[in-house]
C-alpha positions, -999 to +999 in steps of 0.1 A: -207+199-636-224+170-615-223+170-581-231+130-570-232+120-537-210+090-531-238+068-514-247+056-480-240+019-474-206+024-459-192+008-484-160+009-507-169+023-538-136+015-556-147-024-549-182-019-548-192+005-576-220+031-564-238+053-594-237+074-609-211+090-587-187+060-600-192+065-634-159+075-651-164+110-664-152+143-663-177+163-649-190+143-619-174+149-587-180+118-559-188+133-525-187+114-497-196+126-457-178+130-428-191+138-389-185+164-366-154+145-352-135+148-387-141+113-396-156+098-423-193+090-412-203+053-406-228+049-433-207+070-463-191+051-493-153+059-497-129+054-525-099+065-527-095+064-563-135+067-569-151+090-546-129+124-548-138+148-516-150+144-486-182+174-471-202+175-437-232+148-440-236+140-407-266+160-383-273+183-409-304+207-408-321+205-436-354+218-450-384+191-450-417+188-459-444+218-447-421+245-444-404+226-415-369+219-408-354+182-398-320+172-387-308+145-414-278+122-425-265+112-458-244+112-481-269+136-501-268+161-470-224+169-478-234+170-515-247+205-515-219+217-497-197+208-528-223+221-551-227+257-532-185+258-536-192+254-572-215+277-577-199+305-559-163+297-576-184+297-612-202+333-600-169+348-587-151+338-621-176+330-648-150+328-675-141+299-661-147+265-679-163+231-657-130+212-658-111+242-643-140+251-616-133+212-608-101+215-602-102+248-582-128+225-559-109+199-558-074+215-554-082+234-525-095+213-498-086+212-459-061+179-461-069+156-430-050+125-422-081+105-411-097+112-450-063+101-467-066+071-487-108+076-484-113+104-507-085+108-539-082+141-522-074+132-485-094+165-480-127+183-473-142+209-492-131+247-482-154+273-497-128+304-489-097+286-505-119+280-534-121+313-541-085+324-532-073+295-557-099+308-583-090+345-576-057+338-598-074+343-631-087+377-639-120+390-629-141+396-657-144+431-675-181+430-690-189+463-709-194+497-696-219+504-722-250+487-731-281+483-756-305+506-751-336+492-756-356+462-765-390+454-782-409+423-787-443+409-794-455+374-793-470+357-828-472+321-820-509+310-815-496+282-795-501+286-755-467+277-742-446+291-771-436+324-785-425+331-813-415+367-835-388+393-835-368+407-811-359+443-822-325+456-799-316+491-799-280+493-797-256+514-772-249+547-780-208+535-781-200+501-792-165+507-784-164+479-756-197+460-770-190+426-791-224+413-791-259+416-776-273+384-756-311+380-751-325+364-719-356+353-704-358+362-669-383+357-643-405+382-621-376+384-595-357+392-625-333+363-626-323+348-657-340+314-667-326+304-701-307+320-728-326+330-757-299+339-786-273+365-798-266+390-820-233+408-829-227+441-826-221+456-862-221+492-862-259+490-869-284+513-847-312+481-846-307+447-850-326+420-850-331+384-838-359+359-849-374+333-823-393+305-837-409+293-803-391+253-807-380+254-777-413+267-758-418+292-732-397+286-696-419+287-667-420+316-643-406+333-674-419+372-673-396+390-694-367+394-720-337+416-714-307+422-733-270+424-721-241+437-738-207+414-741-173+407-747-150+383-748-141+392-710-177+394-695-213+400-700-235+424-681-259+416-654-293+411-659-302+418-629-285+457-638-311+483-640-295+494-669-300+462-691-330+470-709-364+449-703-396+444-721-426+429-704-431+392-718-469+381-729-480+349-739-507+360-772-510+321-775-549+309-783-572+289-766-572+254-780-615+248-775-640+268-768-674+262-742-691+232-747-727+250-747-743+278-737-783+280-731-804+308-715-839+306-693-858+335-681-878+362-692-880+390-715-904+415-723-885+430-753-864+460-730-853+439-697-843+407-690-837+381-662-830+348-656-799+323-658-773+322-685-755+286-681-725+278-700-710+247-698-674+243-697-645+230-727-640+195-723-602+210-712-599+246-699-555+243-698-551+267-724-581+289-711-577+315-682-614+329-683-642+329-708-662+363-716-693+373-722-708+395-747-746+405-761-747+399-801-767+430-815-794+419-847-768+428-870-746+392-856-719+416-845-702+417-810-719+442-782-712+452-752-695+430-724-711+418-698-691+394-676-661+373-676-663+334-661-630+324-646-617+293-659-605+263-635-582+243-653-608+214-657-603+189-681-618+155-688-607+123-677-578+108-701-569+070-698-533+056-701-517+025-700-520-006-715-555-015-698-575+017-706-592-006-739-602-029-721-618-006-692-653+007-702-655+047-705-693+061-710-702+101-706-730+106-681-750+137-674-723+155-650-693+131-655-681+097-663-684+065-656-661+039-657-666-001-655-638-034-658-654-067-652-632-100-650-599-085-650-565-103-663-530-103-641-505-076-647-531-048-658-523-012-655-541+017-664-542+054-650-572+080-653-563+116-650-588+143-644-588+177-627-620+182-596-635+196-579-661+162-580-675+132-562-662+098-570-681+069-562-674+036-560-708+016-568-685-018-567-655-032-559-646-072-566-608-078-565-585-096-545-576-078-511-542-058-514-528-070-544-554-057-569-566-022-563-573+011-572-553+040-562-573+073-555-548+099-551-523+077-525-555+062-511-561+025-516-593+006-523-588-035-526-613-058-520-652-059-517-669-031-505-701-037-486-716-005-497-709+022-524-677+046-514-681+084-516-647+100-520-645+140-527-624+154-550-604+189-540-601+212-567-570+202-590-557+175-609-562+139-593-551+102-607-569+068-601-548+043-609-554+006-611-534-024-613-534-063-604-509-087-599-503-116-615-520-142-592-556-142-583-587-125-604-623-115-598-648-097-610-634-063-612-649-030-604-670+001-613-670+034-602-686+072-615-670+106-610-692+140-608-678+170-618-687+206-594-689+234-614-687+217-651-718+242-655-712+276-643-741+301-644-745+334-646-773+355-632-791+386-647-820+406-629-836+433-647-806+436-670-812+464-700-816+444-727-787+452-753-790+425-779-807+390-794-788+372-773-754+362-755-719+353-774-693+333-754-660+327-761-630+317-746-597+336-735-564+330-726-550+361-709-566+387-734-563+367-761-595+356-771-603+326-794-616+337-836-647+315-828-671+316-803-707+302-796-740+320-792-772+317-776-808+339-786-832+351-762-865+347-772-893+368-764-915+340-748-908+338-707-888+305-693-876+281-727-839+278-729-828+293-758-812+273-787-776+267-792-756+281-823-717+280-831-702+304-846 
């Protein structure tokens, strides 16, 4: 069920179609706004065979931007008025189907003489004769008993996606049971997103298969299973639906990009700096650890983990990023157009911390420009431009118009922290060397890269993958 505000140019919708509240359907309802005094507010569309209730739109307080609250007006301001009657009629009676939790809405309003022949209902919105209306078909009886327990374990490799069995113990007495429904829920223990059924058989365990298509909802922390019939289901929410902690065993997509070592050894200690260098993109890596490699080329014991930061390298899209010149430096990229066309687009997303700077800047002032996270640079610049980074994902986005072109542009981006490093002091020595690989959660990647330790004082050691 859609709940479509009915628009805010005062005008008459079943003249001037407004959408999508006009489109012809049966599970939109058109809400348009009246004020305080009753009437229908200055600036809300009407209809009265298009726009079908009328809610309070007028002065509202409403949340805004950094955690603040605004007093506001619109059409958009009475629509969750409509939808919060919805969603209580469709949690006091779930049974019911959209069409009839329409027409309880819509058949119960508060009729007014000044909102006849605006709204098809003459009438505003009235949360308590909602539920009196909708109180007329039977609560729902969901089973007394339920399953009693549930198992799971995640077998996908893919970050983002499970995928396995679900094993259900069944209740004790199936006497009121039809079927067993499987939920994910978050850590609050709401439900996010049904995951499948089984029917109950008889059987003690039974079974369902997920396959991961669909991925892995976010905030999702759990599954729990609910007993049903044809008159109700349990509540997730009840203590005595049975849970099982949710864990993503997905694995890391890349590993470091390099490790080296420099410092000294003298065969039973060591110190110095162990540097490793970060994947080219850390999204499906939480944390990478750290481990000596004994003589034999098997794992020792761990010595530190390095936390991941979500950085990634810069990706071009759009139609321009061929034309624009992309070259790896040192600690970054660099990126170059020179005489630019008209209509070019192209985005470059990255995550920081880093240092952007703008060595040149040749386009025409305003309508050609690049876009550094909502700030604008157009024009010539007199001198290079240092902008910083935060920590997260950022976009630089350029386009021109379809008039005037120059020269174009140039700019480099330095990444903090692409090389994080790791400090030892008189550490025991416990191996030839250290082996790094990458994690997600506790799942670690099958391959890993290595670096030796030699026994002469301050060369980097050499690089080996495993």
């Amino acid at each position: 069920l859609f709940v479509s505000a009915a628009g805010n140019s005062g005008s008459n919708n079943d003249i001037l179609p407004h959408y999508p509240s006009n489109y012809a359907v049966d599970n939109i309802i058109s809400v348009a706004s009246i004020s305080p005094t009753g009437k229908v507010s200055r600036f809300s569309c009407y209809g009265a065979t298009t726009v079908d209730v009328a809610a309070p739109g007028s002065k509202i307080l409403s949340t805004a931007p950094g955690n603040t609250y605004k007093i506001r007006s619109g059409t958009s301001m009475a629509c969750p008025h409509v939808s919060g009657v919805a969603a209580l009629v469709w949690m006091y009676r779930p049974q019911l189907s959209m069409q009839q939790v329409k027409e309880i809405v819509l058949g119960s309003v508060d009729e007014y003489d000044l909102l006849k022949g605006r709204v098809v209902t003459g009438g505003l919105v009235n949360a308590r004769q909602a539920l009196d209306l909708a109180s007329k078909w039977n609560a729902p009886t969901p089973p007394v008993n339920s399953a009693t327990g549930i198992e799971f374990k995640d077998v996908d490799s893919v970050i983002g996606a499970i995928s396995g069995t679900v094993t259900i113990q069944a209740a004790a007495n199936e006497s009121d049971v039809s079927y067993y429904k499987v939920y994910y829920t978050s850590g609050a223990g709401f439900s996010l997103r049904e995951l499948g059924n089984v029917t109950a058989n008889g059987n003690k365990t039974l079974t369902l298969t997920i396959n991961g298509a669909f991925g892995l909802p976010k905030y999702a922390k759990s599954l729990v299973v609910v007993a049903g019939n044809a008159s109700g289901e349990r509540s997730v929410e009840d203590p005595s639906s049975p849970h099982v902690p949710l864990t993503d065993y997905g694995v890391p997509e890349e590993n470091a990009r390099a490790v080296s070592w420099r410092g000294a050894c003298d065969g039973s200690v060591v110190s110095g700096s162990l540097s490793v260098t970060r994947a080219k993109d850390e999204r499906t890596i939480t944390k990478y650890n750290v481990y000596w490699r004994g003589a034999d080329g098997k794992r020792g014991p761990f010595v530190k983990e390095i936390p991941a930061v979500g950085f990634h390298d810069p990706r071009c899209t759009g139609a321009q990023c061929e034309d624009i010149n992309q070259t790896e430096t040192a600690d970054g990229w660099s990126w170059h157009r020179g005489a630019y066309g008209v209509g070019e687009k192209a985005e470059i997303s990255g995550h920081g911390p880093a240092r952007m700077t703008v060595g040149k800047m040749d386009t025409e002032a305003t309508f050609d420009k690049l876009e550094v996270n909502s700030r604008i640079i157009s024009g010539q610049l007199d001198q290079p431009l240092e902008l910083e980074l935060p920590n997260g994902a950022f976009k630089v986005s350029w386009t021109s118009d379809t008039s005037i072109s120059r020269s174009g542009w140039a700019f480099d981006i330095a990444f903090d922290g692409l090389v994080q490093e790791l400090q030892l002091t008189d550490a025991a020595k416990q191996g030839t060397g250290f082996e790094v690989v990458s994690c997600y959660g506790d799942t670690e990647r099958n391959t890993s890269i290595f670096v030796e330790i030699p026994e002469t004082k301050m060369i980097p050691g050499v690089v080996a993958a495993m």
